[in-house]
C-alpha positions in Angstrom: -51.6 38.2 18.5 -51.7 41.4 20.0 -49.1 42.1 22.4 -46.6 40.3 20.6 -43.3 42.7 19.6 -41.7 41.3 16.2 -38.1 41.3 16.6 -35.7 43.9 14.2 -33.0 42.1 11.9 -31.5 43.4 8.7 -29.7 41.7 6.0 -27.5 42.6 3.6 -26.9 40.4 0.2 -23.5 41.0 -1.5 -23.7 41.3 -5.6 -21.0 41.7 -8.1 -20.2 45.4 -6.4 -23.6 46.4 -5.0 -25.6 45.7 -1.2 -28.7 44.8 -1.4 -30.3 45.7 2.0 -33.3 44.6 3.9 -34.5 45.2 7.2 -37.7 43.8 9.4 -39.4 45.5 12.4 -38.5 49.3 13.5 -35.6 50.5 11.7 -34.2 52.0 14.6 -33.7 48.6 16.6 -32.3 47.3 13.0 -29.8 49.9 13.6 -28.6 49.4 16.9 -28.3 45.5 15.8 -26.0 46.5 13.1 -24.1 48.5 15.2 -23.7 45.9 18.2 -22.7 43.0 15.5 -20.2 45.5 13.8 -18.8 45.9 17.6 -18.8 41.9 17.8 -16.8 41.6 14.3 -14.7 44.4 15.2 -13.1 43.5 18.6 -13.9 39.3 17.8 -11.1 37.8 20.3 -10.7 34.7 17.6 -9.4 36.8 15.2 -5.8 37.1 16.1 -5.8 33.3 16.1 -7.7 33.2 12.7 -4.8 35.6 11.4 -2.2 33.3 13.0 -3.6 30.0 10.7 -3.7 31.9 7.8 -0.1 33.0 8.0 1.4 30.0 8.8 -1.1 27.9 6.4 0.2 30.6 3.5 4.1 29.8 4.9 3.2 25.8 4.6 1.5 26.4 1.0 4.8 28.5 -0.2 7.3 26.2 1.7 5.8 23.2 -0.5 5.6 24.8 -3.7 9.8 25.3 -2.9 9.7 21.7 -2.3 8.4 20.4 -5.0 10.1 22.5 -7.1 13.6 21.1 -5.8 12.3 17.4 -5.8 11.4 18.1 -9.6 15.0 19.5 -10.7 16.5 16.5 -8.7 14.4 14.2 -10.8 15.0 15.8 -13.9 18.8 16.0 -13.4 18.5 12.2 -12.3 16.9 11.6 -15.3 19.3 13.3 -17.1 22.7 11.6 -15.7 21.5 8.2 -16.2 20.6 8.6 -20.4 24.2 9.8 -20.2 25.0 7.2 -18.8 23.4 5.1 -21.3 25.1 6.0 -24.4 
């Protein structure tokens, strides 16, 4: 089809500790993609919210592991009084 324009995209694929990088179309345009999504990531208006969860999702994880712990001493101490008892 003449005419037509194809559009410009890259990819990058993540392995072990290497980038393996493609791009389609005129490398140029591939650029100024990447560099208008980096913008996107960088200044994303989600992210202070994202950070937000995560924080308080980390304080929930650590505030249960306390919990747990405490519940498990009570029921081993438990456990412990009433074989005294026992005897």
């Amino acid at each position: 089809m003449e005419g037509k324009q194809t559009k410009s995209t890259y990819r990058v694929k993540e392995e072990k500790n290497t980038y393996k990088m493609t791009y389609t179309g005129n490398l140029k345009e591939a650029l100024e993609k990447a560099k208008e999504d980096l913008e996107k990531k960088q200044n994303d208006p989600n992210m202070p919210h994202w950070e937000w969860i995560k924080n308080k999702a980390e304080k929930e994880i650590e505030a249960n592991k306390r919990a747990i712990g405490r519940i498990k001493a009570f029921i081993s101490a438990a456990e412990e009084k009433l074989k005294e008892g026992e005897q």
